[in-house]
ROKESE-802455 format. One record per residue: x negated, y, z negated of N, C-alpha, C, CB in turn; residue number from 1. Coordinates in nm, 3 decimals. Atoms other than C-alpha are relative to their C-alpha. Glycine has a CB too. Example, Ala and Ser with C-alpha at 12.3 -4.5 7.8 and 13.67 -1.06 7.14 Angstrom:
2
((-0.089; -0.119; 0.000); (-1.230; -0.450; -0.780); (-0.090; 0.120; 0.000); (0.099; 0.003; -0.125); 1)
((0.082; -0.119; 0.006); (-1.367; -0.106; -0.714); (0.077; 0.109; -0.073); (-0.041; 0.046; 0.142); 2)
This chain:
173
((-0.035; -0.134; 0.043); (-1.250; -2.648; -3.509); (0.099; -0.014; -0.117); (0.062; 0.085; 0.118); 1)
((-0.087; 0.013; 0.162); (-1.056; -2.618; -3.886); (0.127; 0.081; 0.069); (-0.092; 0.103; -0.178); 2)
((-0.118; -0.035; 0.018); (-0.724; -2.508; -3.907); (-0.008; 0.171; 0.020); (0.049; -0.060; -0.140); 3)
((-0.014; -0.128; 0.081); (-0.812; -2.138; -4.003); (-0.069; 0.045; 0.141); (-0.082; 0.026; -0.177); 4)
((0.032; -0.053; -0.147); (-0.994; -2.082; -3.627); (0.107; -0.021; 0.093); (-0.123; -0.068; 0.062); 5)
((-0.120; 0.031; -0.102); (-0.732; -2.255; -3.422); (0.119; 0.082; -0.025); (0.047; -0.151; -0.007); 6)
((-0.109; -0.133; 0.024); (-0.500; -2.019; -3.561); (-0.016; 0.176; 0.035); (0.018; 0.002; -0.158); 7)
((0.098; -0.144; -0.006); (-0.736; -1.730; -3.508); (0.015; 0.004; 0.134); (-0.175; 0.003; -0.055); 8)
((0.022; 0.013; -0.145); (-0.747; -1.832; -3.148); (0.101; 0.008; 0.086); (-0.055; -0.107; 0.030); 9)
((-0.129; -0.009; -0.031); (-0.372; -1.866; -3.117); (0.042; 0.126; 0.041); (0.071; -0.040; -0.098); 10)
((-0.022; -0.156; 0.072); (-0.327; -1.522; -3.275); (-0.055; 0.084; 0.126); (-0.108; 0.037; -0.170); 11)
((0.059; -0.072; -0.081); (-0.578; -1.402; -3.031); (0.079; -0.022; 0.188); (-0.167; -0.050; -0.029); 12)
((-0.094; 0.022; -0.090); (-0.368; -1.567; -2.705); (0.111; 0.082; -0.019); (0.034; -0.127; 0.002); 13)
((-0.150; -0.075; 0.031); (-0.039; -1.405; -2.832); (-0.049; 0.132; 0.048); (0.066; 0.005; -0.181); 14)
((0.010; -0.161; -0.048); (-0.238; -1.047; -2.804); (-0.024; -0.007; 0.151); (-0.137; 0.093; -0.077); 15)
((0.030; -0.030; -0.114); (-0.354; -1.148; -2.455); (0.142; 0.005; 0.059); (-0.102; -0.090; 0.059); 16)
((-0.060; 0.062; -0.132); (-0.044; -1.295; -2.323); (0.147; 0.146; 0.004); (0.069; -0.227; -0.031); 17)
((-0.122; -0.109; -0.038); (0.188; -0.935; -2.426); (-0.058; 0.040; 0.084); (0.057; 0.113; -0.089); 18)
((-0.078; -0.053; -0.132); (0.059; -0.755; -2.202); (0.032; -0.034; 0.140); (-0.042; 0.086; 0.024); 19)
((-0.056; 0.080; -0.103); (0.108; -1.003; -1.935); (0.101; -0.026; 0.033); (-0.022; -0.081; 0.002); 20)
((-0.156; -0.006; 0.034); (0.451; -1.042; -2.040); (0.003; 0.122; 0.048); (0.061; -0.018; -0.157); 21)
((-0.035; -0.159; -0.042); (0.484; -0.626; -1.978); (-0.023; -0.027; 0.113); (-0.078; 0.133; -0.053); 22)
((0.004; 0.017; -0.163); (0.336; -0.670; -1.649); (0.106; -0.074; 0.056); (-0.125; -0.073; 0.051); 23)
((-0.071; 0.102; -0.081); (0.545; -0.947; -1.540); (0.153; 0.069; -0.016); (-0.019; -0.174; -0.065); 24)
((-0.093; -0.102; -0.019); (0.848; -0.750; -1.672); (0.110; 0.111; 0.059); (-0.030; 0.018; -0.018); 25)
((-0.031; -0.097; -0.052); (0.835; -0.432; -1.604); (-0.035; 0.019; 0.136); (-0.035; 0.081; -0.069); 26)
((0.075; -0.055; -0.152); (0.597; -0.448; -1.318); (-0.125; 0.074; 0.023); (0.084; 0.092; 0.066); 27)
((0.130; -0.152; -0.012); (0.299; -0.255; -1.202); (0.046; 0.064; 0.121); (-0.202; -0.043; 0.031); 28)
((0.015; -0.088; -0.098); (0.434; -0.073; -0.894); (-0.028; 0.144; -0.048); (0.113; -0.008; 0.080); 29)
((0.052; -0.128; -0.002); (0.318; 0.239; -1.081); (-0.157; -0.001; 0.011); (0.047; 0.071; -0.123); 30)
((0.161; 0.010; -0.039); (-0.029; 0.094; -1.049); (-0.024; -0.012; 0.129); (-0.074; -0.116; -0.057); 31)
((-0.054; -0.017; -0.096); (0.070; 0.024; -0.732); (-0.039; 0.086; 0.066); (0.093; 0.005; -0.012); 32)
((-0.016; -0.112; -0.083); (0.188; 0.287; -0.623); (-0.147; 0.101; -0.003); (0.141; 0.079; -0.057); 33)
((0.126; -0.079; 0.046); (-0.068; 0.526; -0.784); (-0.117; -0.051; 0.086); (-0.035; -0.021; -0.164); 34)
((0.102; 0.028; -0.079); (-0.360; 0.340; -0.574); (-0.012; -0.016; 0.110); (-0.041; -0.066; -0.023); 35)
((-0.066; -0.027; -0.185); (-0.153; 0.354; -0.246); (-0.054; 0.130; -0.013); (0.208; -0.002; 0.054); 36)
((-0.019; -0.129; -0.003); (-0.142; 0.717; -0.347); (-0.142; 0.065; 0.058); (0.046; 0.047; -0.142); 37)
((0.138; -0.001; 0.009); (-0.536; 0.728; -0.370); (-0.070; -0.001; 0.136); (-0.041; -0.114; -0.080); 38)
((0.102; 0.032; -0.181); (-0.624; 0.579; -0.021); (0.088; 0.040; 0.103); (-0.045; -0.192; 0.055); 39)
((-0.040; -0.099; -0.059); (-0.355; 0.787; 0.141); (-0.088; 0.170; -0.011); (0.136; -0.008; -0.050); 40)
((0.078; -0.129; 0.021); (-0.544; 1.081; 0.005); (-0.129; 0.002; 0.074); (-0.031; 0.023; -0.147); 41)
((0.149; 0.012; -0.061); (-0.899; 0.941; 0.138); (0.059; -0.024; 0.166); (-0.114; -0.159; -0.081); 42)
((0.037; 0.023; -0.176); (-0.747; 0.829; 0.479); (0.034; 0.165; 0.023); (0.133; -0.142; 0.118); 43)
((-0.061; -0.167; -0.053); (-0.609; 1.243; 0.529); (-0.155; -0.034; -0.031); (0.139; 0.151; -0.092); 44)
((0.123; -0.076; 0.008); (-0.987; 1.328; 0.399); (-0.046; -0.060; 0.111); (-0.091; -0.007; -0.127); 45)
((0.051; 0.063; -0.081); (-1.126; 1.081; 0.668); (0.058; 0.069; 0.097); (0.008; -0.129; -0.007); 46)
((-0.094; -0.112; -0.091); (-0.869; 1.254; 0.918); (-0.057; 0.108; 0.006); (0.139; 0.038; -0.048); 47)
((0.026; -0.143; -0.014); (-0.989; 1.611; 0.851); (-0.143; -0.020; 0.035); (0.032; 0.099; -0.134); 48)
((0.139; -0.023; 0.023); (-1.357; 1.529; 0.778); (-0.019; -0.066; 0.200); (-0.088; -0.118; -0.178); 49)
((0.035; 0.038; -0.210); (-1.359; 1.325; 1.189); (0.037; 0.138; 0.074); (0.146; -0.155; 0.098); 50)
((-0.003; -0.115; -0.112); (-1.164; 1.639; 1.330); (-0.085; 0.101; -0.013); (0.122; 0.065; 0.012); 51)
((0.105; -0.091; 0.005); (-1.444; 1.873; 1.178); (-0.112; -0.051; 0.060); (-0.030; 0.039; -0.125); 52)
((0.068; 0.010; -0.113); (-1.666; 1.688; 1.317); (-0.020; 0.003; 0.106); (-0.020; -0.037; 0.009); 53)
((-0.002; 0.032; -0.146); (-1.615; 1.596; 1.644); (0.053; 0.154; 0.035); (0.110; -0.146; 0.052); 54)
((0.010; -0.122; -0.062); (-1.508; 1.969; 1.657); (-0.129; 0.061; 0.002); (0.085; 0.084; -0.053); 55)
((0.137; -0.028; -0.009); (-1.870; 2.073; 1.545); (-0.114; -0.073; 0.092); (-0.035; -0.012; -0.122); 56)
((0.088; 0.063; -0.123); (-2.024; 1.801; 1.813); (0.045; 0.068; 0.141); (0.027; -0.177; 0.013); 57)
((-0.072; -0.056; -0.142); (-1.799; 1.927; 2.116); (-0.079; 0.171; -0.037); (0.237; -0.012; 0.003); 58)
((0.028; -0.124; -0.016); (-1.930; 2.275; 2.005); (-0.137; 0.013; -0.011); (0.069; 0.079; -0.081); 59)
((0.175; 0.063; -0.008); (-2.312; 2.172; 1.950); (-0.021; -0.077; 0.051); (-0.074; -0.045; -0.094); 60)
((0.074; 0.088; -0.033); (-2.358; 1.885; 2.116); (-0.046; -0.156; -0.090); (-0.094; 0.081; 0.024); 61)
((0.056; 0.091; 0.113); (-2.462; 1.662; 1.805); (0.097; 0.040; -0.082); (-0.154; 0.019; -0.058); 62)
((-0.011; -0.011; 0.078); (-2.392; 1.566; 1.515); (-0.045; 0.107; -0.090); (-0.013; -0.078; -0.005); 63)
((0.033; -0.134; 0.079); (-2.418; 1.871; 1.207); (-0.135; -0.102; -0.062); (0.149; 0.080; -0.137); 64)
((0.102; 0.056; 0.143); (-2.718; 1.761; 0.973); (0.054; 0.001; -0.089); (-0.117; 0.065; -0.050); 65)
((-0.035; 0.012; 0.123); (-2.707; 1.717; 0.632); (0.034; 0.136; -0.009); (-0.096; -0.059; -0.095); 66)
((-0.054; -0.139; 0.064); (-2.693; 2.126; 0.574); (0.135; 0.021; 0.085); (-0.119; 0.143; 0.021); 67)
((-0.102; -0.060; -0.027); (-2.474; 2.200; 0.828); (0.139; -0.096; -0.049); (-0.015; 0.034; 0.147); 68)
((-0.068; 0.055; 0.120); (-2.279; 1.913; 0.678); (0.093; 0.071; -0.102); (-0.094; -0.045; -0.072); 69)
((-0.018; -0.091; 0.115); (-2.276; 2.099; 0.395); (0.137; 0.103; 0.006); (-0.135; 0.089; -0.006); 70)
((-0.062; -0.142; -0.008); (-2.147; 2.436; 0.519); (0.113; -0.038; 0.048); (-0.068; 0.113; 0.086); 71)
((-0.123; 0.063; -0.084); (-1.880; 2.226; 0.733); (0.135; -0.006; -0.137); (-0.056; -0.198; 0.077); 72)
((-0.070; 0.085; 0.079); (-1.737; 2.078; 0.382); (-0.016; 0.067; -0.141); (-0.051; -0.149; 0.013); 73)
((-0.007; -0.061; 0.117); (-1.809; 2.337; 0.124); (0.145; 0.006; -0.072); (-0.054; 0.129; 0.023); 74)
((-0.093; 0.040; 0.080); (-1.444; 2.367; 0.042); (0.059; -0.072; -0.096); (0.032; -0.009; 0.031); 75)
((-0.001; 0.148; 0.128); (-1.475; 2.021; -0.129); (-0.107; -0.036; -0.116); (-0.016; -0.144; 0.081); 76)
((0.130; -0.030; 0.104); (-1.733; 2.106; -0.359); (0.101; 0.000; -0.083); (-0.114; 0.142; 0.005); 77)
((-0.047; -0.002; 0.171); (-1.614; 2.017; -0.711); (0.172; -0.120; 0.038); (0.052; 0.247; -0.085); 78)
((-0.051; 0.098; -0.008); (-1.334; 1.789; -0.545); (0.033; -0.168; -0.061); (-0.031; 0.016; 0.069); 79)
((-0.040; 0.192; 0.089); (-1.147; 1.416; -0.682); (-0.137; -0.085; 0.148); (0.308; -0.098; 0.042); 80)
((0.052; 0.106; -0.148); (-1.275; 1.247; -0.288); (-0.108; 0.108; 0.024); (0.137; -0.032; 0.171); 81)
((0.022; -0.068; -0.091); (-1.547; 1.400; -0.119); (-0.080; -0.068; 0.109); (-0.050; 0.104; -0.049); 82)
((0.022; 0.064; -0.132); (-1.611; 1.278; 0.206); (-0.201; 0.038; 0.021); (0.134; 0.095; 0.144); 83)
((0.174; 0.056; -0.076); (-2.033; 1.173; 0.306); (0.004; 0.004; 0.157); (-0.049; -0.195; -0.039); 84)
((-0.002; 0.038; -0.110); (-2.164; 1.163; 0.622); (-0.138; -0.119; -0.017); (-0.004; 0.131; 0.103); 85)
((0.138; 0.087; 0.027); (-2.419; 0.862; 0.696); (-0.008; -0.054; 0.132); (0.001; -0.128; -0.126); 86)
((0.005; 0.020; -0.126); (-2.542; 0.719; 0.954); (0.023; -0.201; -0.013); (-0.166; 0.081; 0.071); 87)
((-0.055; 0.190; 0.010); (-2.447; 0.302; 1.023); (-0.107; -0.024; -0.099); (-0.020; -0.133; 0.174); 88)
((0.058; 0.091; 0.116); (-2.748; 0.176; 0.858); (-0.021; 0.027; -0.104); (-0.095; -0.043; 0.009); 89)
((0.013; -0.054; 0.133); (-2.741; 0.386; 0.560); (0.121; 0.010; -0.090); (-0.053; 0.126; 0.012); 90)
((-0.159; 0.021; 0.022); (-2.371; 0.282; 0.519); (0.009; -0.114; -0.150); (0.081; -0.088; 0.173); 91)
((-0.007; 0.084; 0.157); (-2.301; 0.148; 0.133); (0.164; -0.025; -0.003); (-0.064; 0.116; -0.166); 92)
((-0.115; 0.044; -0.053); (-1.939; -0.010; 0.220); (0.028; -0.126; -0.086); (-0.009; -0.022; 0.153); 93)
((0.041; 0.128; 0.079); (-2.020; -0.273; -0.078); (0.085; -0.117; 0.099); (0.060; 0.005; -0.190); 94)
((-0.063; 0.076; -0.072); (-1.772; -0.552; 0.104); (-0.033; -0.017; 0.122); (0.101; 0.023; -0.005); 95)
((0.032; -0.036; -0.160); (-1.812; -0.420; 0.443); (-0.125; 0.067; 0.043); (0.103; 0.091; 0.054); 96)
((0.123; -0.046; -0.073); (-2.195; -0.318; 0.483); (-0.022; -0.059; 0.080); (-0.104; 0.009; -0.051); 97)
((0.051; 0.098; -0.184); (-2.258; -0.616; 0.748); (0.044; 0.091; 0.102); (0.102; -0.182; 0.052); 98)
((-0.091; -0.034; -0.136); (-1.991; -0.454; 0.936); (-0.024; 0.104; 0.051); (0.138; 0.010; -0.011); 99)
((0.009; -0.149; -0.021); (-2.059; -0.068; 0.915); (-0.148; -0.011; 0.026); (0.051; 0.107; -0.131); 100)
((0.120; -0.025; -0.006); (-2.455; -0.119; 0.899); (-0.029; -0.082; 0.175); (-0.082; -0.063; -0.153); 101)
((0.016; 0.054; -0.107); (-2.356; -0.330; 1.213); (-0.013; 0.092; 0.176); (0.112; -0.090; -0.021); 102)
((-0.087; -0.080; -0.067); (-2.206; -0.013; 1.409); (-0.153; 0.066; 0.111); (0.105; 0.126; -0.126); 103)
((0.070; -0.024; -0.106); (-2.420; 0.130; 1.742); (-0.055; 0.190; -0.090); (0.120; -0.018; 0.179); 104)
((0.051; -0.150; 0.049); (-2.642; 0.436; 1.604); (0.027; 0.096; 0.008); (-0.078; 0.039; 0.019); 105)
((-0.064; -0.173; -0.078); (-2.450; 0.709; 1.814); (0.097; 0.043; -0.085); (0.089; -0.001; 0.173); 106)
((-0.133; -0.001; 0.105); (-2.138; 0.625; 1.573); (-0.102; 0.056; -0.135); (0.096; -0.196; -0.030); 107)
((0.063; -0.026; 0.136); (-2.152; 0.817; 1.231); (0.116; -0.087; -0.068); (-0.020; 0.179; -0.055); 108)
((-0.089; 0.082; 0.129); (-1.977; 0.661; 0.903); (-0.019; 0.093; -0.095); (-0.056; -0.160; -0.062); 109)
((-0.051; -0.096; 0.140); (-1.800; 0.865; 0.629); (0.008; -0.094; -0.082); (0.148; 0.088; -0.002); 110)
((-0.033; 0.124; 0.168); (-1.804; 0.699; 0.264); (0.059; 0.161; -0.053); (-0.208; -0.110; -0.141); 111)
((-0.117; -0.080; 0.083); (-1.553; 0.833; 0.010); (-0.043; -0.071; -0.144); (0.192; -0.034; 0.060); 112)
((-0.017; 0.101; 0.103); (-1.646; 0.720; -0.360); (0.104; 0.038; -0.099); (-0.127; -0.026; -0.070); 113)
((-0.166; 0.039; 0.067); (-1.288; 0.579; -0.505); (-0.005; -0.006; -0.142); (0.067; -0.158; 0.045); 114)
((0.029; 0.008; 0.165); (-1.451; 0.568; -0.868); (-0.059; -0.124; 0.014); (0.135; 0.004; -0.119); 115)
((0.079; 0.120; -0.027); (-1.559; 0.237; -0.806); (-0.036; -0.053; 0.081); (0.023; -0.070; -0.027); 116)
((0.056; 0.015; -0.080); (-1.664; 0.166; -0.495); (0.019; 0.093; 0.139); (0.014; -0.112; -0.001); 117)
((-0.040; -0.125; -0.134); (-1.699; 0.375; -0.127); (0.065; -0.081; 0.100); (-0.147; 0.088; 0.089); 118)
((-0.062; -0.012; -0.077); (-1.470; 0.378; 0.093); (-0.059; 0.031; 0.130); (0.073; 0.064; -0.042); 119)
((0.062; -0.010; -0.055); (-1.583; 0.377; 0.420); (0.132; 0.006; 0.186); (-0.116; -0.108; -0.060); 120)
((-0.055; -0.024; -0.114); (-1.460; 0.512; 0.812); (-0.095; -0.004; 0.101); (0.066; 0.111; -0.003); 121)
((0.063; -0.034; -0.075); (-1.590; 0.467; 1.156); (0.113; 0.085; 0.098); (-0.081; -0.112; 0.043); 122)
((-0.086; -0.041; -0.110); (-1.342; 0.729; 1.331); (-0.011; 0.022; 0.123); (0.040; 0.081; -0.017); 123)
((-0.016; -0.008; -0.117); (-1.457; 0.701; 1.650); (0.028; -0.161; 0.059); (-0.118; 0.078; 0.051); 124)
((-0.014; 0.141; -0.055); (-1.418; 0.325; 1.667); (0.173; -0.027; -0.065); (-0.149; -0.126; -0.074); 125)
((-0.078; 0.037; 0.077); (-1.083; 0.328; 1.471); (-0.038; -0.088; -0.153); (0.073; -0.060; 0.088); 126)
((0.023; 0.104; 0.057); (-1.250; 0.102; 1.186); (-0.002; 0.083; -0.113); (-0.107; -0.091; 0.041); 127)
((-0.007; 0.026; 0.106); (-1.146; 0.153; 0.806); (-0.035; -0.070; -0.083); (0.054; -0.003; -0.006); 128)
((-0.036; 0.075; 0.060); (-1.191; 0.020; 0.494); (0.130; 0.024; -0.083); (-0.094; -0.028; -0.050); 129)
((-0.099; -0.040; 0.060); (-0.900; 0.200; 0.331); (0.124; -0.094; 0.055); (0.009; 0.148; 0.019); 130)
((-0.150; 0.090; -0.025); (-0.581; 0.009; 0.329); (0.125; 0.063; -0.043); (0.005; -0.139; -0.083); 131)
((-0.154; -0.121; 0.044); (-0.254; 0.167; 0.325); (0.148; -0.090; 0.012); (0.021; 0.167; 0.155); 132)
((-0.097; 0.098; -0.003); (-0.050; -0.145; 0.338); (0.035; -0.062; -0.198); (-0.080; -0.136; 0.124); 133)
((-0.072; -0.008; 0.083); (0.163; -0.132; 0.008); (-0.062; -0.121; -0.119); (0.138; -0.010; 0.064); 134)
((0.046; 0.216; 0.084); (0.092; -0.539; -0.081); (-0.125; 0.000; -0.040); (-0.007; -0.174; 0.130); 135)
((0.145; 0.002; 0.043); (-0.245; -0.515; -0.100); (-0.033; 0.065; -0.113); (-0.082; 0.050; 0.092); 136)
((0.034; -0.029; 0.126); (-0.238; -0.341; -0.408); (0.098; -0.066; -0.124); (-0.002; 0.149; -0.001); 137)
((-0.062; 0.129; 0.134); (-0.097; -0.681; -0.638); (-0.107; -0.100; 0.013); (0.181; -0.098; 0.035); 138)
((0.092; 0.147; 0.026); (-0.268; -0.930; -0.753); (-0.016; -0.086; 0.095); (0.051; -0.090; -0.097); 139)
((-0.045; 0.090; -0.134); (-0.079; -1.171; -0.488); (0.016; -0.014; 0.099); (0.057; -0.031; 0.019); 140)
((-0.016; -0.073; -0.186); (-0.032; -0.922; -0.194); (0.169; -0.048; 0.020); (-0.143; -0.114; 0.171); 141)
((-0.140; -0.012; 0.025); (0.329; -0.939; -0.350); (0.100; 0.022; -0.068); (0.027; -0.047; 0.012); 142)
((-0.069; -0.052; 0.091); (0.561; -0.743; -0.541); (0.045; -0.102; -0.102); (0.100; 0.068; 0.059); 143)
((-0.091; 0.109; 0.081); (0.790; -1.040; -0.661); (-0.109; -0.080; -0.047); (0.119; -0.094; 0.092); 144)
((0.106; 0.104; 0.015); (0.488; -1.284; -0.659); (-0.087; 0.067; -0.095); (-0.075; -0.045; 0.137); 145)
((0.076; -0.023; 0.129); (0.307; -1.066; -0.891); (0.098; 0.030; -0.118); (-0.103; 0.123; 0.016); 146)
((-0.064; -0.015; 0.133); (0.567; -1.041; -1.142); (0.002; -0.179; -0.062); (0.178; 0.084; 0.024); 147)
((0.013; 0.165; -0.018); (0.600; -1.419; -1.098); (-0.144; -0.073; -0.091); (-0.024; -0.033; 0.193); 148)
((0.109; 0.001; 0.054); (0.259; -1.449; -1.178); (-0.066; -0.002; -0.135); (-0.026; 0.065; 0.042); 149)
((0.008; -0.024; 0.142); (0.225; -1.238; -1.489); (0.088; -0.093; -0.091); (0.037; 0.141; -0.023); 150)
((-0.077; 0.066; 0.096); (0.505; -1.395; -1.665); (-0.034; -0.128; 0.009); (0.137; 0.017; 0.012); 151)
((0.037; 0.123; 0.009); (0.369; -1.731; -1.596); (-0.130; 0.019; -0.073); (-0.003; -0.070; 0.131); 152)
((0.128; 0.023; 0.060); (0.037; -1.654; -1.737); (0.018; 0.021; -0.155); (-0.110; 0.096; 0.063); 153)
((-0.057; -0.009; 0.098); (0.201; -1.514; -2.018); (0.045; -0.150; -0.069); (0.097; 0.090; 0.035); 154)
((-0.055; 0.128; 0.071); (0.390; -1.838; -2.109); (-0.081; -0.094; -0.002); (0.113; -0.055; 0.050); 155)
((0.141; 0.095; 0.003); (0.073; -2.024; -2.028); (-0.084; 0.014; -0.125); (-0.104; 0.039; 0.125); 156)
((0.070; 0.023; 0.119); (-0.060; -1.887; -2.293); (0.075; 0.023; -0.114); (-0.112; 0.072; -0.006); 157)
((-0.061; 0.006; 0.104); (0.210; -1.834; -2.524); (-0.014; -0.196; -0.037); (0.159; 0.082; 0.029); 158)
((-0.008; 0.123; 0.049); (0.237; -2.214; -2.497); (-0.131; -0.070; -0.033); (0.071; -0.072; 0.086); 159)
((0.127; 0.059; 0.074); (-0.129; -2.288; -2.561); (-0.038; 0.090; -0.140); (-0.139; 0.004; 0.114); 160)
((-0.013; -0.035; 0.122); (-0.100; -2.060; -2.867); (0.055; -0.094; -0.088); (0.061; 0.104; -0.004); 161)
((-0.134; 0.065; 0.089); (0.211; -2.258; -2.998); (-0.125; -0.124; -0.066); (0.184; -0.087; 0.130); 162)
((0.035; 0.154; 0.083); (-0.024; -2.577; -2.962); (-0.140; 0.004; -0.062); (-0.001; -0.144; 0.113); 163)
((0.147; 0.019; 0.078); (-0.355; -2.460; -3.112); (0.073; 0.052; -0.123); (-0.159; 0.101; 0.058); 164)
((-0.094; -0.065; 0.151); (-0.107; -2.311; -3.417); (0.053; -0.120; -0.060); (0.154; 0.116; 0.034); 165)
((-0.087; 0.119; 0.043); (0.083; -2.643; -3.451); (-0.095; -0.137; -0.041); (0.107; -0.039; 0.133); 166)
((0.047; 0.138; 0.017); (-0.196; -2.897; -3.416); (-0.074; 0.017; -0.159); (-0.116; -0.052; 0.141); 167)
((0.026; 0.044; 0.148); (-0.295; -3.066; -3.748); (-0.171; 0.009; 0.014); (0.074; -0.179; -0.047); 168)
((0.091; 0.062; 0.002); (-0.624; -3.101; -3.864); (-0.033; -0.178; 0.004); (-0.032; 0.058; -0.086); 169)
((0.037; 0.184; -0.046); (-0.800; -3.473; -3.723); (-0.073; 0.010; -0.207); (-0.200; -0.047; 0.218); 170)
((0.023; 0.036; 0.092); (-0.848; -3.632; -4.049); (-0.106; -0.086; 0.035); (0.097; -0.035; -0.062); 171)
((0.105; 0.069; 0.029); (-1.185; -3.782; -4.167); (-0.143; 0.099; 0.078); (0.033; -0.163; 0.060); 172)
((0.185; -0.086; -0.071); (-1.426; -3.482; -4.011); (0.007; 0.100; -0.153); (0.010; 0.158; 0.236); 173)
């Protein structure tokens, strides 16, 4: 590689490694936080959407169908979350389909889609995928340890900048 790429490549490390540096910094507990915030919001929807149900089974007998579904959960029409009903094997839990498509047919399963993947409840078994444990939203599954982190990757690549900037061209190519 000539002189005039290895510098290009440097140049290009330095832009990766600010904002790694910022992260490591300042921090992300507002990313954090903000995505705690998220699956607190879906476990309440999971919460309401089980007690409407299981109030509409105790008062029918069954599960609602898809319409009555519907009419159960119209309020959330045009909603950020809106809570599905499905049945186990029609359960899209990307991570956890073994587990939910595993579940006894009588059990239903709510999905929630998070923007990027569904969220998924069996409330009569207790079984989540939502996580509401703080850590789990870092890199490391640790506040300190992800600042730790960033700023090391940062200097990882500040210092492989320094040495694709510094090294000479090999003479005789």
């Amino acid at each position: 590689m000539n002189q005039a790429g290895r510098r290009f490549l440097a140049s290009l490390m330095v832009l990766f490694a600010l904002p790694f540096a910022l992260l490591g910094l300042v921090g992300n507990d507002d990313l954090a936080a903000y995505s705690l915030s998220k699956s607190r919001a879906i476990a309440n929807k999971f919460a309401v959407a089980a007690a409407r149900i299981e109030a509409f089974r105790v008062r029918h007998g069954a599960l609602p169908t898809e319409e009555q579904f519907s009419e159960l959960f119209a309020d959330q029409k045009g909603q950020v979350f809106q809570v599905f009903l499905s049945r186990p094997a029609d359960a899209q839990c990307d991570d956890h389909e073994a587990t939910f498509q595993a579940l006894p047919g009588d059990v239903y399963v709510l999905m929630v889609f998070r923007g990027e993947w569904f969220e998924c409840a069996a409330p009569q078994l207790g079984l989540t995928t939502v996580s509401l444990d703080p850590d789990q939203y870092y890199v490391t599954g640790n506040r300190i340890l992800d600042r730790v982190f960033w700023v090391s990757a940062a200097l990882g690549l500040l210092a492989a900048a320094f040495a694709f900037w510094r090294r000479r061209p090999e003479e005789g190519r």
